[in-house]
C-alpha positions in Angstrom: 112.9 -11.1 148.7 115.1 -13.7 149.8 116.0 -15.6 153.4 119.5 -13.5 152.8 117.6 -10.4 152.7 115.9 -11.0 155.9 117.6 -7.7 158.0 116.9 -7.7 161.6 116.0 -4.3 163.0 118.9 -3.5 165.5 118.9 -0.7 167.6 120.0 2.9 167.0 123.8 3.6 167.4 125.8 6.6 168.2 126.0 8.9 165.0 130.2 8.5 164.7 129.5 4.6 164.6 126.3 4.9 162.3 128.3 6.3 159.7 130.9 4.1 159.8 128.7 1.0 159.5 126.9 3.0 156.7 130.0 3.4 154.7 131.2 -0.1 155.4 127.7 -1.6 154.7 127.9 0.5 151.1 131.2 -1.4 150.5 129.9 -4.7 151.4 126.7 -4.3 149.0 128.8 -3.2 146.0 131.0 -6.3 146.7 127.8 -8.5 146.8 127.8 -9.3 149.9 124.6 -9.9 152.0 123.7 -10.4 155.7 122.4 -14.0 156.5 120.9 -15.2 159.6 120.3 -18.6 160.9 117.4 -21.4 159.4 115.6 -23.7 161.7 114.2 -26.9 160.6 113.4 -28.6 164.3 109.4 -28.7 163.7 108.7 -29.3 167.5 108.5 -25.7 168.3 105.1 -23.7 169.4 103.3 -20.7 170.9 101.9 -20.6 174.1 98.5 -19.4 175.6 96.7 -16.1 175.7 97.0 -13.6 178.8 94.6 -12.9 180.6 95.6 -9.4 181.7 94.8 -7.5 177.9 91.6 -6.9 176.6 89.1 -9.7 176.2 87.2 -7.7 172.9 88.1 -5.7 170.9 86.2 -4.3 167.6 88.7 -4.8 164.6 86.0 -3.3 161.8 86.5 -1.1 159.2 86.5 2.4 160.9 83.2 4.8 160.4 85.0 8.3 160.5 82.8 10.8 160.7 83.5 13.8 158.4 86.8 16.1 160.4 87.7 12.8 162.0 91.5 11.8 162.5 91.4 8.2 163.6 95.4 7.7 163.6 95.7 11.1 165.7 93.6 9.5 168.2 95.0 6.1 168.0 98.3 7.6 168.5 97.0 10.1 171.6 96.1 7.0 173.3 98.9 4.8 172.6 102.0 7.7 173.0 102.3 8.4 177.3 103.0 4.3 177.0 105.4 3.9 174.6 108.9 5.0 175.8 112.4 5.5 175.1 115.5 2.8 175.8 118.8 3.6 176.1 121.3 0.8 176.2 125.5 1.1 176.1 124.9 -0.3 172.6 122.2 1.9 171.3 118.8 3.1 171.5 115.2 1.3 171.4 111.3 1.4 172.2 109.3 -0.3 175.3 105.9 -0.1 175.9 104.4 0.0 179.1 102.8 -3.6 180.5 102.0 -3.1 183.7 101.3 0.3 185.6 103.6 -0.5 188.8 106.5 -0.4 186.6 106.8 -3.4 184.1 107.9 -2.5 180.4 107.8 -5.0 177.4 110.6 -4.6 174.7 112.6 -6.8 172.1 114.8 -9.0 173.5 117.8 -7.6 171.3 117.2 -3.7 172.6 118.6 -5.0 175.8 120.8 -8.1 174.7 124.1 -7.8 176.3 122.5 -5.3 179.2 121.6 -5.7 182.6 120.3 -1.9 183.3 118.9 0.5 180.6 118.3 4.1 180.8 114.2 4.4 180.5 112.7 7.9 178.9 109.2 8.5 179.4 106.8 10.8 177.2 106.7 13.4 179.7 110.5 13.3 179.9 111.2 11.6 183.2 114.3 9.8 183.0 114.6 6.3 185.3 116.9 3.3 185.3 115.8 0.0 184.5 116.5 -3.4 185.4 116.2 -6.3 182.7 114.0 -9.2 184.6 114.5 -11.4 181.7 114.5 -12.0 178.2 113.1 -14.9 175.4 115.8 -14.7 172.5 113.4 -17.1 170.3 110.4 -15.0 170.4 112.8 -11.3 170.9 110.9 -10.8 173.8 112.4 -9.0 177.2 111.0 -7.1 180.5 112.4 -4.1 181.9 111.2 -3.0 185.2 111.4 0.2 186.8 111.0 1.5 190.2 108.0 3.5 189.3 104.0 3.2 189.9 101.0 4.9 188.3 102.0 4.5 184.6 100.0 4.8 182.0 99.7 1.0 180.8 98.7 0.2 177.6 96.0 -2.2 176.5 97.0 -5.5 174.5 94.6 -7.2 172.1 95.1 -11.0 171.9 92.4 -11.2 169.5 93.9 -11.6 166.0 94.2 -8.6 163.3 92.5 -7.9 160.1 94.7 -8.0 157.0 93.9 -4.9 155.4 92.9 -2.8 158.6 95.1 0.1 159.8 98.0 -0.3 161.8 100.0 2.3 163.4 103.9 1.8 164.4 105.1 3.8 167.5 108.8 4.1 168.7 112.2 5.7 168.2 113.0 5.1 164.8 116.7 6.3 164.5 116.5 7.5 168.2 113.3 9.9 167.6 111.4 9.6 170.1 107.6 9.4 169.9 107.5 8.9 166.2 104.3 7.7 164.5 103.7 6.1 161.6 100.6 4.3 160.0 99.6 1.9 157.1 97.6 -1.5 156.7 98.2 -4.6 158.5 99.5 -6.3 155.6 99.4 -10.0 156.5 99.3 -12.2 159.7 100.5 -15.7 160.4 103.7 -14.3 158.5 106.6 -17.1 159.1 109.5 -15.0 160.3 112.7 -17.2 161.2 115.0 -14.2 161.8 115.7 -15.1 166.1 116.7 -18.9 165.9 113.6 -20.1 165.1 110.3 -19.6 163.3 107.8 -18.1 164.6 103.9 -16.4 163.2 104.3 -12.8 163.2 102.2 -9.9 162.1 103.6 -8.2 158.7 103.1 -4.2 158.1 104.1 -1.7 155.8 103.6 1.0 158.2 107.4 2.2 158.3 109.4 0.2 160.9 113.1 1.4 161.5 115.9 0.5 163.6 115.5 2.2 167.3 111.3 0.7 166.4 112.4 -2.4 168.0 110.1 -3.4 171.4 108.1 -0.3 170.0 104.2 -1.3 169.9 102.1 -1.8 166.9 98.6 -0.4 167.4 95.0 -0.9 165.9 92.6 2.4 164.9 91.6 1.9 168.6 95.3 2.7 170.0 95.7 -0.9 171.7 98.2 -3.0 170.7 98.1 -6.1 167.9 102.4 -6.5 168.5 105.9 -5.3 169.3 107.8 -4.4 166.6 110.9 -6.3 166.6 112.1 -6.3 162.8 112.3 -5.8 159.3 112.7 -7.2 155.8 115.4 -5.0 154.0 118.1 -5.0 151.4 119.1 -1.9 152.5 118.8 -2.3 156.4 116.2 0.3 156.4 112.5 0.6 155.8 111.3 -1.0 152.8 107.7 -1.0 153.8 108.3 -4.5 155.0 107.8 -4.6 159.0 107.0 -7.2 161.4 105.4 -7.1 165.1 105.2 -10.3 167.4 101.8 -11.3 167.9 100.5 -9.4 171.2 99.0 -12.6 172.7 102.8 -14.3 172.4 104.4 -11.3 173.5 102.7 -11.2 176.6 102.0 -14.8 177.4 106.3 -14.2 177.3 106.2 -11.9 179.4 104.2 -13.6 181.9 106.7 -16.1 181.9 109.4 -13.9 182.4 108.0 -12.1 185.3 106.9 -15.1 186.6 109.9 -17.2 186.7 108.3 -20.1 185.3 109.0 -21.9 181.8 106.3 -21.3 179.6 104.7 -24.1 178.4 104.6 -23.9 174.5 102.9 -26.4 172.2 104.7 -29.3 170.4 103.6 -31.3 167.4 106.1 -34.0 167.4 107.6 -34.1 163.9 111.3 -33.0 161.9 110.8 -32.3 158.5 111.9 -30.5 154.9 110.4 -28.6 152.5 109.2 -30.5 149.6 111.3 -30.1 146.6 109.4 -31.8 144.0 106.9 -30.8 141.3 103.6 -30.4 142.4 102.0 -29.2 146.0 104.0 -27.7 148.1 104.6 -28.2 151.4 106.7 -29.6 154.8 107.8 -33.1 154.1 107.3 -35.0 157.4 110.9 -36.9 157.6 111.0 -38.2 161.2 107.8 -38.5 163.9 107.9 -38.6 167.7 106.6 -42.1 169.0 103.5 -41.2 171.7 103.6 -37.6 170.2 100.6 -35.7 169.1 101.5 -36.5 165.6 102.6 -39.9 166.4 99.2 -40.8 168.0 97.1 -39.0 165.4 99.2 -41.2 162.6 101.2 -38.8 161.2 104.1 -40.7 159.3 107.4 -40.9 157.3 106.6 -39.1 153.8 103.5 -37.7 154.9 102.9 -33.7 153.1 101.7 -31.4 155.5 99.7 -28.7 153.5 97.3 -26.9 156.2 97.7 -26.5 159.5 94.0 -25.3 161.2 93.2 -23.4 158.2 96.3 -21.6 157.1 98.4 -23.0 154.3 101.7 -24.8 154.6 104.1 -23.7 151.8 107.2 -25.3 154.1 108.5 -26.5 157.1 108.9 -23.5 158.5 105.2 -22.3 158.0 104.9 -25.6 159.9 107.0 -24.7 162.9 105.9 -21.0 163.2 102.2 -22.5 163.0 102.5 -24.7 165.9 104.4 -22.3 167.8 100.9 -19.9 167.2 98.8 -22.5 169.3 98.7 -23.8 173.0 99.3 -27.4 174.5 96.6 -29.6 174.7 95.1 -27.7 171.6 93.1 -30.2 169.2 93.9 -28.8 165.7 93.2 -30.1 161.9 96.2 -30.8 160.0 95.8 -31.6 155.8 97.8 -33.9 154.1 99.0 -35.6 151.5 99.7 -39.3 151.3 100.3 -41.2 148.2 98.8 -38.3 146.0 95.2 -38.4 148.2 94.6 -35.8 150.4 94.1 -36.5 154.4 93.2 -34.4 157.3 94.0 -35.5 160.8 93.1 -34.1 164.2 96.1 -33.7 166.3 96.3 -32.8 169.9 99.6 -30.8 170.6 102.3 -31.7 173.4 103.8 -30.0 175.5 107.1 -28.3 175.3 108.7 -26.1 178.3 111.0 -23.0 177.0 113.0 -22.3 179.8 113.6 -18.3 180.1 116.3 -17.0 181.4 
């Protein structure tokens, strides 16, 4: 798979118009054409800090079914009264429920373009919602409706297992309560497909358009993400899926709801990916003087190829890992410098995103 391949899950659109774009989309594949989306190379961009208002513990283990035992049934009988149905002028999505006295978290481009959506829950009720606000970098928005008593669901900010189950619930081509299950299939995943790069969690549990602000849910039926998009030459579900990170999808949503620009963690460095025999890795072409990097003494040339513990391949791992931390955070990063290999401690900056 390639950059160009990168498909970001829309939402579902009337059936006249589907076919049209289906037809048209044919053409454009025969002629070789593919769908490209915007790189970032700014390497000052970071995730901000865990909520408080999700579940401090939550047991991630291999499951011990007992013999008759339907794990995913029950995950999804927890998870389905919060998951609902968004209807925009432009198509359909998911939301799931944040906050019992009416607050909703969905993907940003579900409601792009909107103002007031058309909320369905599971029992059927039908409500309008207001958009408070939305974060186009991490596809993160909030929907609130004038209703109390939901059924809110519980997010873990603890990170997932590769390997454990994951179960996707949503609207996938505007059916509602759909479930579907597989494996978390990797997690720090660099996704660059809203502007800029960000850590996401990968699954192949099937993810289609109308999925988008859907949640992504452990054995347990809390959830590990919102689904926002997937990785497709086809522009449908390849078994390719990603979810943002529950603990950046709500520390968003804080912000949103609160008003405040969400302080985000910056590492103080431009760079490129190293195109050169040997280790790969983000070229460090330009550091911040009196950043984090700066003060640590990262420099001009410098290879970054680990950032606490995860590999750097490229500058965008490098970006979507510093987005994944918080301000102030002390972290290891491993280098190379003339051929010998370094590690530095680095405390992050601080960056403001401004939400609108």
């Amino acid at each position: 798979m390639t950059d160009d391949q990168n498909i970001r899950e829309g939402r579902q659109l009337p059936g006249w118009l589907s076919a049209i774009l289906f037809f048209g989309a044919v053409a454009l594949i025969v002629a070789g054409i593919m769908l490209i989306y915007p790189d970032s190379s700014d390497g000052s961009e970071a995730v901000a800090e865990t909520t408080t208002t999700t579940a401090a513990s939550v047991d991630v283990s291999a499951p011990t079914s007992s013999p008759g035992s339907e794990p995913i049934a029950d995950a999804a009988e927890v998870i389905l009264p919060s998951v609902v149905h968004i209807q925009t002028t432009g198509g359909v999505g998911s939301g799931v429920i944040y906050d019992s006295a009416g607050l909703i978290i969905t993907a940003a481009h579900v409601v792009d373009g909107s103002d007031t959506v058309r909320v369905r829950f599971s029992d059927g009720e039908q409500v309008e919602g207001m958009v408070v606000g939305r974060s186009e970098e991490v596809d993160i928005a909030v929907i609130e409706v004038n209703r109390t008593g939901l059924p809110a669901a519980t997010f873990v900010t603890e990170k997932p297992r590769v390997g454990q189950t994951a179960i996707a619930v949503g609207s996938p081509w505007g059916l509602e309560s759909t479930v579907t299950a597989g494996i978390i299939s990797a997690v720090d995943q660099t996704n660059c497909s809203f502007g800029s790069c960000s850590s996401m969690v990968q699954t192949d549990a099937a993810i289609n358009p109308g999925n988008s602000g859907g949640a992504l849910v452990d054995r347990t039926g809390h959830v590990v993400g919102i689904n926002v998009s997937i990785f497709s030459s086809s522009g449908a579900n390849d078994g390719v899926g990603f979810a943002v990170p529950a603990d950046i999808a709500t520390t968003y949503a804080n912000g949103i709801i609160s008003g405040e620009p969400i302080e985000t963690a910056l590492l103080g460095v431009t760079g490129d990916d190293v195109n050169t025999e040997g280790q790969a890795g983000a070229l460090i072409t330009n550091v911040t003087p009196g950043s984090g990097a700066g003060e640590a003494g990262l420099v001009v040339e410098d290879v970054v190829i680990g950032f606490d513990g995860v590999p750097i391949l490229g500058i965008r791992d490098l970006q979507a890992q510093v987005r994944a931390h918080q301000p102030n955070e002390t972290v290891e990063i491993i280098i190379l410098r003339d051929g010998e290999q370094q590690t530095l401690t680095v405390t992050l900056g601080v960056f403001e995103d401004d939400l609108s």
